[in-house]
C-alpha positions as CSV (number, residue, x, y, z in Angstrom):
1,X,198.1,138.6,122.8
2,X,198.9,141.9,124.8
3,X,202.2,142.6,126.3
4,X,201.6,141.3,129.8
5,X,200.9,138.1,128.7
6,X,204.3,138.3,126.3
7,X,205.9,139.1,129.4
8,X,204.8,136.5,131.9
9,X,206.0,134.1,129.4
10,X,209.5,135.6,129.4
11,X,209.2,135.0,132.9
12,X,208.3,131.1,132.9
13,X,210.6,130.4,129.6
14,X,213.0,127.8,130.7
15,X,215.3,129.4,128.0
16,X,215.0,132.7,130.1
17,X,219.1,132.6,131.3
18,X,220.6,132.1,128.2
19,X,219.3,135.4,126.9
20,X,221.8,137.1,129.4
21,X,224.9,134.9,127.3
22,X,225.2,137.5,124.8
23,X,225.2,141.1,123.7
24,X,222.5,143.0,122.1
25,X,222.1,146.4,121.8
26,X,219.7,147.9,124.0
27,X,216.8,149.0,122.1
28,X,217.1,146.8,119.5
29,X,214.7,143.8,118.6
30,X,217.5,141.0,116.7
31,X,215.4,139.0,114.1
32,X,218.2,138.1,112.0
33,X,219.6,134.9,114.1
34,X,218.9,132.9,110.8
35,X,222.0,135.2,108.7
36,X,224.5,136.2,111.6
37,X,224.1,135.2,114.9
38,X,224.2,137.8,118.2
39,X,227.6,137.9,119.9
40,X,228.1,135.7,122.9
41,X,229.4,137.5,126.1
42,X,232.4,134.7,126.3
43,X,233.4,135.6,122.6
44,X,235.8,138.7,123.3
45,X,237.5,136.5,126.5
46,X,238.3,133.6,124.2
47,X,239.6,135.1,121.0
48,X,241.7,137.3,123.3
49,X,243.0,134.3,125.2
50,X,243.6,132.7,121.5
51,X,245.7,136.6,120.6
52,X,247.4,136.6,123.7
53,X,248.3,134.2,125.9
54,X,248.1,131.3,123.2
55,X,250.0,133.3,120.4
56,X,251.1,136.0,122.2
57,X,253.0,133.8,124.6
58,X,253.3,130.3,122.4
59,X,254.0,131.3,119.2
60,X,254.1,128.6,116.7
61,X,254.3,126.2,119.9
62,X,250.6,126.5,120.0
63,X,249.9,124.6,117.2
64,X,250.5,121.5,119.8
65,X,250.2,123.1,123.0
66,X,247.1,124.9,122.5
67,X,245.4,122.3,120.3
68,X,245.6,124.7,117.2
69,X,246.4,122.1,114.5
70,X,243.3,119.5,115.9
71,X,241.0,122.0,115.6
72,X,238.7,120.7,112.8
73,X,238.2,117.6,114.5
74,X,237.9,118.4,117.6
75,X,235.3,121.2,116.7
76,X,233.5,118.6,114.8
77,X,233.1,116.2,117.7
78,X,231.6,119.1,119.7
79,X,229.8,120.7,116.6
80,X,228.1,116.6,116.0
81,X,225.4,116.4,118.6
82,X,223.4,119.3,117.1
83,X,223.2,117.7,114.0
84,X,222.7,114.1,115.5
85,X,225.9,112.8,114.1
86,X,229.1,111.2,116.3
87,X,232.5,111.2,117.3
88,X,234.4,111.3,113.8
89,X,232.0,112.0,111.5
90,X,232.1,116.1,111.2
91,X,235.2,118.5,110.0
92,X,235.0,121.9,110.9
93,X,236.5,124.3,108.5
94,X,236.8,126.4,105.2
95,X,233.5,128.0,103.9
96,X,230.0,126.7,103.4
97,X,230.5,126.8,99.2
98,X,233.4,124.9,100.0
99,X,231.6,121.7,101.8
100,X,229.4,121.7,99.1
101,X,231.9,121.5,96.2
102,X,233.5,118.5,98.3
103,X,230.1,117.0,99.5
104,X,228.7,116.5,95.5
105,X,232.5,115.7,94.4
106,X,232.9,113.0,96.7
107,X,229.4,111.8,96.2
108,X,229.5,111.8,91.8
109,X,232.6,109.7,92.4
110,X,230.7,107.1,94.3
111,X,228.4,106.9,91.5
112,X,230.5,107.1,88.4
113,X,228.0,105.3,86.5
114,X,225.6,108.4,86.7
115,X,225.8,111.7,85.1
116,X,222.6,113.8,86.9
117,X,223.1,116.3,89.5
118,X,219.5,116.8,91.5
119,X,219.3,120.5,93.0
120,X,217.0,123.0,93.8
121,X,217.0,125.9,91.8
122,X,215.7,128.1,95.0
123,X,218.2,126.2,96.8
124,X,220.3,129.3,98.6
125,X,222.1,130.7,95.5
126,X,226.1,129.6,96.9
127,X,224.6,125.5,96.5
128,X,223.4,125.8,92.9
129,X,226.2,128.4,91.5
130,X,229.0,125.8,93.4
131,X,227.0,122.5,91.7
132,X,227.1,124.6,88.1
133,X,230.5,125.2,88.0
134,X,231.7,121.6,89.3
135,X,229.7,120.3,86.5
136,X,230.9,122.8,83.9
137,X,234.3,121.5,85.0
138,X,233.1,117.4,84.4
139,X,231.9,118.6,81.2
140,X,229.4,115.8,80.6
141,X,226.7,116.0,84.1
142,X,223.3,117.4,84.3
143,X,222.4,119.4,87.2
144,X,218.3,119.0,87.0
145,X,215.9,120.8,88.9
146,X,214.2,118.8,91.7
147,X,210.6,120.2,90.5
148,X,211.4,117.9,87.5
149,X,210.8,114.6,88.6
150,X,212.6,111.3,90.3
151,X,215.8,110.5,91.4
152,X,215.8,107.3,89.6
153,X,218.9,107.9,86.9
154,X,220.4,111.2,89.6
155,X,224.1,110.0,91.3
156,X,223.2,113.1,94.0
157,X,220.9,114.6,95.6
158,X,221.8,118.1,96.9
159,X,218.8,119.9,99.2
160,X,218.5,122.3,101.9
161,X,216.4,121.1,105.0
162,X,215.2,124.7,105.6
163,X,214.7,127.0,102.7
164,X,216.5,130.2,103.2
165,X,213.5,132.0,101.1
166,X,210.8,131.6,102.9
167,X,211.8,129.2,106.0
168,X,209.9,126.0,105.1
169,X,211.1,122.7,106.2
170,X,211.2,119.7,103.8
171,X,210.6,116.1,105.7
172,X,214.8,115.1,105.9
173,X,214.3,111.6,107.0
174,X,211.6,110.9,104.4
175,X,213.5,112.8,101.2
176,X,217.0,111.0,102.7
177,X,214.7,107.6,102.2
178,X,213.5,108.0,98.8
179,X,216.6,109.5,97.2
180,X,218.5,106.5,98.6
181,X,216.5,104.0,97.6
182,X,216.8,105.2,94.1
183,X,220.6,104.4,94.0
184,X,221.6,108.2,94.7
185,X,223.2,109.7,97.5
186,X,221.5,112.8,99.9
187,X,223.4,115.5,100.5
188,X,221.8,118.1,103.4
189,X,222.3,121.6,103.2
190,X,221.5,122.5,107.2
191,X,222.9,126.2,107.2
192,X,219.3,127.9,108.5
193,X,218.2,124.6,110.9
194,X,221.4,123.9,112.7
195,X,221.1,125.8,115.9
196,X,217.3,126.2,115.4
197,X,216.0,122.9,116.0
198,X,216.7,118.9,116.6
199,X,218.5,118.4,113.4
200,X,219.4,114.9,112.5
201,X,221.6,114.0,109.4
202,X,222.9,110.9,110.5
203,X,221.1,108.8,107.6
204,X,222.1,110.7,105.4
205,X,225.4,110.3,103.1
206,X,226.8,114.0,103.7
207,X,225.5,117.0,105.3
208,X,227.2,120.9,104.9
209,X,226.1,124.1,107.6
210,X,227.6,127.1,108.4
211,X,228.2,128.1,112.3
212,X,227.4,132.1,111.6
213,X,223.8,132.1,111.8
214,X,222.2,130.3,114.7
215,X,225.4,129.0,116.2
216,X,226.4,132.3,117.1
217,X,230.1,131.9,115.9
218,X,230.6,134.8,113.9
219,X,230.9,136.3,110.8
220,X,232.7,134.2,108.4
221,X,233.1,131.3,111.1
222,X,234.1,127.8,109.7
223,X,232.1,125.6,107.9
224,X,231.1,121.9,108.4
225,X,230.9,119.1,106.9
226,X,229.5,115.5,108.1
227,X,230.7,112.6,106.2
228,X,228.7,109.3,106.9
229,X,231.0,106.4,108.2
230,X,229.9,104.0,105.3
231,X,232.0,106.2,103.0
232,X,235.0,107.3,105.1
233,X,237.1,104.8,103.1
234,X,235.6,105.0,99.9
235,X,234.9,108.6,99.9
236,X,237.2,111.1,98.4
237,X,238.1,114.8,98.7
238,X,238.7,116.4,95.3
239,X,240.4,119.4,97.1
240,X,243.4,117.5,98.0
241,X,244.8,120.3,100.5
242,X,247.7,118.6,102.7
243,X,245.4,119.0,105.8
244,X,243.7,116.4,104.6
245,X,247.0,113.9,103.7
246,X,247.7,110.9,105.9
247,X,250.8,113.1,107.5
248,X,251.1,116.3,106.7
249,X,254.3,116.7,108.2
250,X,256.0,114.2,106.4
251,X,255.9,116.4,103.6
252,X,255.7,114.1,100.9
253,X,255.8,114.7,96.9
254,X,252.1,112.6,96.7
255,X,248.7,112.8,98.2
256,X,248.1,110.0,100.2
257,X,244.7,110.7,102.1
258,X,243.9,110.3,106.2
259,X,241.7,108.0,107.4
260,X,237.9,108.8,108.5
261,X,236.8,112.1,108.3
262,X,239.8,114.5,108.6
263,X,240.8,113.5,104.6
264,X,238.0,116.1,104.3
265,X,240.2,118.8,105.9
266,X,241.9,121.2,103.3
267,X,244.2,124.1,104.7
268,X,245.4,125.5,107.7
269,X,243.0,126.1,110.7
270,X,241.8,129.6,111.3
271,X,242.5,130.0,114.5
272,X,240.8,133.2,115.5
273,X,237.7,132.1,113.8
274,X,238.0,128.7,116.0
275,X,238.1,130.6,118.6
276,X,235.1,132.1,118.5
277,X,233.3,128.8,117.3
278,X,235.1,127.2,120.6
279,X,233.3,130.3,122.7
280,X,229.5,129.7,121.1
281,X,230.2,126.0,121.8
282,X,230.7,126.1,125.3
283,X,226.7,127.5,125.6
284,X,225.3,125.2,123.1
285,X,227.1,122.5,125.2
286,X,224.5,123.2,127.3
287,X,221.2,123.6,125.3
288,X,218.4,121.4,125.6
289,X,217.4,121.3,122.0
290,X,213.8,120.3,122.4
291,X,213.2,123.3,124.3
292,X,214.8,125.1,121.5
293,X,212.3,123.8,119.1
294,X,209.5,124.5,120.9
295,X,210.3,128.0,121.8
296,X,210.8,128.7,118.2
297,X,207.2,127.0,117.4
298,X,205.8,129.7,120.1
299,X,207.5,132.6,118.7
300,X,207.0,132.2,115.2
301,X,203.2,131.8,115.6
302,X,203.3,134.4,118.0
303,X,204.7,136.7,115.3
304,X,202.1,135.4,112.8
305,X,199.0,135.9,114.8
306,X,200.3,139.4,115.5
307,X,201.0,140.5,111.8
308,X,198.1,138.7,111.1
309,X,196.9,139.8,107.0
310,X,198.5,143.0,106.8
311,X,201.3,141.4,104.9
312,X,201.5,138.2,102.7
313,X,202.8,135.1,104.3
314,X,205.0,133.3,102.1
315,X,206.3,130.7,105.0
316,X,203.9,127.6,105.8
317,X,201.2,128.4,108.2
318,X,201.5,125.2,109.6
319,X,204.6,125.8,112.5
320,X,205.8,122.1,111.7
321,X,206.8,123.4,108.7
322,X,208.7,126.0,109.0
323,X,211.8,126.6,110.5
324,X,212.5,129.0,113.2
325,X,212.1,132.1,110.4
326,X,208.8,133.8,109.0
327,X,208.8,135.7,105.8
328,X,206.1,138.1,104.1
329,X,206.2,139.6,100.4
330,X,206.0,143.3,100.2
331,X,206.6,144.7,96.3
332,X,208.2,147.5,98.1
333,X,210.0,145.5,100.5
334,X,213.2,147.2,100.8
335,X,212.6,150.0,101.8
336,X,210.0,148.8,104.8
337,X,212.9,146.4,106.3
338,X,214.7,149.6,106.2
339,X,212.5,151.7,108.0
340,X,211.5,149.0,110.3
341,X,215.6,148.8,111.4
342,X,215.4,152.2,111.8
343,X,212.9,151.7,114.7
344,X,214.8,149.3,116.5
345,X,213.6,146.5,114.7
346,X,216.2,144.0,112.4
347,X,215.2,141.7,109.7
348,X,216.4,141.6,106.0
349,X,215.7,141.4,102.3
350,X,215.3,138.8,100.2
351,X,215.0,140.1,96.6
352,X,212.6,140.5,94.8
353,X,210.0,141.2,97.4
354,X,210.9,139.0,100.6
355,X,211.0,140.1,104.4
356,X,212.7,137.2,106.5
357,X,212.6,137.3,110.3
358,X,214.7,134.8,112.1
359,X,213.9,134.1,115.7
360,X,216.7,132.8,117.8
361,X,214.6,131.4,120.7
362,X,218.2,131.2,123.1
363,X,218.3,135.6,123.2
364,X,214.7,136.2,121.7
365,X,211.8,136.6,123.9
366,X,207.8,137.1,123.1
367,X,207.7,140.8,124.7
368,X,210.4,141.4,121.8
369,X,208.2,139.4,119.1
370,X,205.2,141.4,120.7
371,X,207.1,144.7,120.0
372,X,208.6,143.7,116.7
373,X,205.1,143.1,114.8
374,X,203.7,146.6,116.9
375,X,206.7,148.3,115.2
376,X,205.9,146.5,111.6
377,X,202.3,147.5,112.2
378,X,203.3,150.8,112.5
379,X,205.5,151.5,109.2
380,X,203.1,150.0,107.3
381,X,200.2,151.8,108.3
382,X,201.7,154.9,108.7
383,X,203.3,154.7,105.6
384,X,206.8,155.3,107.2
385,X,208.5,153.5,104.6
386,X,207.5,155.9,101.8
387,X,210.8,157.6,103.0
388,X,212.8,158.8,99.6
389,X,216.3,157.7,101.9
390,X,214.9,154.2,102.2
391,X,214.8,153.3,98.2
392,X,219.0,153.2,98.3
393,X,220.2,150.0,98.2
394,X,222.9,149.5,100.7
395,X,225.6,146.6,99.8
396,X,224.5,143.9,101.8
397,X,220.6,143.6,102.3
């Protein structure tokens, strides 16, 4: 597909507004949505509303007047549509590693009777190194690869429902079905999906996501966690923090846990983080998440069809398969993402060998796919990667 044609459907993208809701620099084709999101233009406004009118000018009053200390909840309810959950059933806060250490906690406790933790070894690292120690800490658990076989004798199930590797999708309503019907519980890792696509976790017994990558919130933005109503009274949160007791300002010598959901808060609310969460929430508020889905079918296969075999495709082919990222295996791959940013043009590395590109179809258009696989083209024919200054590792790839 030529450029002209990329650009006429810019033009007739029903997504086409949104792109003008956040900043990119100019130049600069951002395919790396699925590990930090672009910065929306309302961002700066709100955290400096948060700095100085609600602190500046509240001080410790806005814990109540500015709805500081009902935060995780209240972020939760706005956060729940995009994962198909309701009212009550998400808690915003903490880290990703964190959800997970409370998600598989809670869940081994509602199967005491079983000793095998199911995970995916390719699972993104933070999952499997958080289920390791938890059972090092038990002492007597399992953690067994789900290459290995059935769930049959497993008390969780732990999976992510796009892998951050290579962007394919695993069939969530089908695994939730099986896994529960062996006795276990599912818990949904939905970090690179959320934001990306219709996700929908609501059979499920817990679900975990971060709000950095598609979300747009920022880096280091809160966590989530969704807890299925059929455990909110059963359910309970090994990190006992006193956000999570009945009333934390009664200040009393025992942990006695809150009702529904928000026994699942820990600590204090970081504020200026909710602040920008609250800004990327206002335009997702307003997303037609089919339309997301769609666009991010269109853009991936664009990107496909235009790198066509010059690299190795280690996503699915298939576009119902994938999430909204594409990766290809180069044995020198480094240094090609690095001279690729160079041009204008971000992705990242995946070691050992993996190039992820993550289309985030609310501020990427096809003209910018269309000159992001040119640009690839390019350094790989012309060798441009060969650079000696594109072999050093830099800290974060």
């Amino acid at each position: 597909m030529d450029r002209d044609r990329c650009l006429a459907l810019d033009a007739a993208d029903p997504l086409r507004a949104f792109k003008d809701e956040f900043v990119l620099p100019k130049g600069v084709v951002y395919l790396v949505g699925n590990s930090l999101g672009a910065l929306p233009r309302r961002t700066a406004e709100r955290v400096r509303q948060t700095v100085e009118d609600e602190w500046g000018k509240e001080l410790v009053g806005g814990w109540n007047h500015s709805g500081w200390y009902a935060q995780p909840l209240t972020a939760g309810d706005r956060l729940a549509p995009l994962i198909g959950a309701g009212p009550g059933q998400v808690v915003v806060g903490n880290t990703t590693s964190i959800a997970v250490y409370q998600a598989v906690a809670a869940a081994l406790r509602l199967r005491p009777e079983r000793r095998v933790i199911v995970s995916d070894v390719h699972n993104f690292p933070t999952d499997h190194y958080m289920i390791q120690g938890l059972a090092g800490l038990l002492g007597d658990y399992e953690v067994r690869d789900v290459s290995e076989g059935g769930f049959e004798d497993a008390a969780v199930v732990l999976l992510a429902e796009v892998d951050y590797r290579t962007g394919a999708r695993l069939d969530v309503p089908s695994i939730t079905s099986r896994v529960q019907a062996a006795g276990a519980l599912m818990v949904w890792d939905v970090c690179h999906s959320v934001g990306a696509m219709e996700v929908d976790v609501s059979q499920a017994d817990f679900a975990v996501g971060c709000t950095y990558k598609y979300l747009n919130a920022g880096p280091g933005a809160p966590a989530f966690l969704y807890v299925n109503p059929r455990h909110h009274a059963a359910a309970e949160n090994v990190l006992s923090g006193w956000n999570g007791h009945a009333e934390p300002f009664a200040f009393e010598p025992g942990y006695r846990p809150a009702e529904g959901v928000r026994r699942f808060a820990v600590g204090t609310p970081h504020v200026l983080s909710f602040a920008a969460l609250e800004a990327a929430l206002d335009v997702w508020e307003r997303v037609p998440m089919d339309a997301v889905r769609a666009k991010s079918i269109a853009l991936t296969s664009l990107f496909v069809d235009l790198v066509g075999d010059a690299l190795e495709l280690a996503s699915p082919a298939d576009p119902a398969a994938r999430g909204s990222q594409v990766t290809y295996l180069h044995p020198d791959g480094y240094p090609v993402m690095r001279a690729l940013i160079d041009r204008g043009v971000h992705g990242d590395f995946r070691a050992p060998d993996a190039l992820r590109f993550g289309f985030a179809p609310l501020y990427i258009g096809y003209a910018d796919v269309h000159d992001a696989a040119t640009t690839l083209l390019e350094v790989l024919d012309k060798g441009l990667w060969r650079q000696e200054k594109y072999a050093r590792r830099l800290a974060v790839t």
